[in-house]
FIKOL-113209 format. One record per atom (N, C-alpha, C): residue in one letter; x, y, z. Coordinates in pm, whole numbers, plus 50000, padded with zeros to 5 digits. Example, Ala and Ser with C-alpha at 12.3 -4.5 7.8 and 13.67 -1.06 7.14 Angstrom:
BEGIN
A513194943150780 A512304955050780 A513204967050780 S512854977550708 S513674989450714 S512905000350787 
This chain:
BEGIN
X295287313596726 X295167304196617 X294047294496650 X293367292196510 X292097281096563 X291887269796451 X291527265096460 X291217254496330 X289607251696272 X289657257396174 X288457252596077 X288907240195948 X287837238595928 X287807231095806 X288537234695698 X289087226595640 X289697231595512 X288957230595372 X287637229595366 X286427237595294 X286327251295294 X286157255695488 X285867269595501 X287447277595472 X288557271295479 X289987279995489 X289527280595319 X289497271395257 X289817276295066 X288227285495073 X287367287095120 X286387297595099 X287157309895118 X287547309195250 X288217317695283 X289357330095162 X290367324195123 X291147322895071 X290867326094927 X289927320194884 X289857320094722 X288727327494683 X287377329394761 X286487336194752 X286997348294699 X286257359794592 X286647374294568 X286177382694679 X285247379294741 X284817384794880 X284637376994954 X285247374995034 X284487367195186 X283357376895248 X281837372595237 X281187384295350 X281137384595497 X281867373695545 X282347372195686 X283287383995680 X284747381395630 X285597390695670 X285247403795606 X284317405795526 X284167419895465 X283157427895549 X282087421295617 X281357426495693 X282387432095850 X283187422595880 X284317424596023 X285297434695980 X285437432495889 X286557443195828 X285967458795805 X284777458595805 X284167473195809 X284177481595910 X284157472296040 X283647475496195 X285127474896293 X286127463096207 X286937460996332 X288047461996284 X289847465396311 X290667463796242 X291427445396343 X292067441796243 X292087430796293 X293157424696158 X294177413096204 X295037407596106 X294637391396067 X294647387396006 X294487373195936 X295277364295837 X295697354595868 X296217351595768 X295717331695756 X295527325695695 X294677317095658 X295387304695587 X295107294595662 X296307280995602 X295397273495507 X296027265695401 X295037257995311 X294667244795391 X295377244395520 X295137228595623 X294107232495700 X293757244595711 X292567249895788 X293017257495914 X293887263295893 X294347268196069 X294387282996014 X294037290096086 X293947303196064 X294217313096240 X295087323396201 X295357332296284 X294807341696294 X294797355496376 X293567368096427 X294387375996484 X295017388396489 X295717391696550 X295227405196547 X294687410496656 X293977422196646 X294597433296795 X294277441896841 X295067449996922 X294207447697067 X293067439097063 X292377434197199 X291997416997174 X292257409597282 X291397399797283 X290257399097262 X289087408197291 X287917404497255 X287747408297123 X288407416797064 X288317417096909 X288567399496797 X289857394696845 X290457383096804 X288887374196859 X288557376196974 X287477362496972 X286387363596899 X285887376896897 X284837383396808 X285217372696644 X286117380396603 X286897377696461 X286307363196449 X287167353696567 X286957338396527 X286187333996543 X285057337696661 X283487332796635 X283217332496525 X283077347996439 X282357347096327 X282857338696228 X284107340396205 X284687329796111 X284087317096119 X284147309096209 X283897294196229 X282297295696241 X281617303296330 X280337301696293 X279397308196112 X280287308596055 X280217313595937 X279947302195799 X280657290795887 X280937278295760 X279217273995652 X278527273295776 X277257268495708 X276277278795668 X276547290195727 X275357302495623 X275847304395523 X274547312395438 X274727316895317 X275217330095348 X275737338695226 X276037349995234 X275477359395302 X274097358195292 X273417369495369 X273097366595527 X273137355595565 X273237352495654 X274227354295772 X275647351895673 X276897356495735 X276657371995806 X276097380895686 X276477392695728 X275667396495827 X274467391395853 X273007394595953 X274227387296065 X274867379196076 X275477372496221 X276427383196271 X276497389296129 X278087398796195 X277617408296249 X276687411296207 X275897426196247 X275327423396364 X274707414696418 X274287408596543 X275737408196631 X276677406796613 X277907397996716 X278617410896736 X278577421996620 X279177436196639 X278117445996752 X276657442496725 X275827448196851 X276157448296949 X276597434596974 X276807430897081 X278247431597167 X278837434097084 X280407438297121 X280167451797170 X279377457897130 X279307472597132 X278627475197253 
């Protein structure tokens, strides 16, 4: 569990796509579930998956869409 902003949790949440989690969700399986106070959970079948997950999330708040997904694609390289 980690805490973001509760800007980025209702992005999160209410967005029709998040391209954070849609880009992670292509590459990684992984669970989420997302508070409107900003606390959000990751529950994936490795730790480095879950830290992967929450980097991107939180480093996600201030890019734009396309941006998001160029970070994910960079942070999945590198996992790899």
């Amino acid at each position: 569990m980690f805490e973001t902003s509760t800007g980025l949790s209702r992005r999160l949440l209410c967005s029709p796509t998040c391209p954070v989690l849609e880009a992670l969700g292509k590459k990684l399986s992984f669970e989420i579930a997302v508070g409107l106070n900003g606390r959000v959970w990751v529950n994936a079948g490795s730790a480095s998956t879950v830290i992967l997950a929450a980097n991107a999330i939180v480093n996600s708040e201030s890019l734009s869409s396309t941006k998001q997904k160029i970070m994910v694609e960079k942070l999945l390289q590198r996992f790899q």
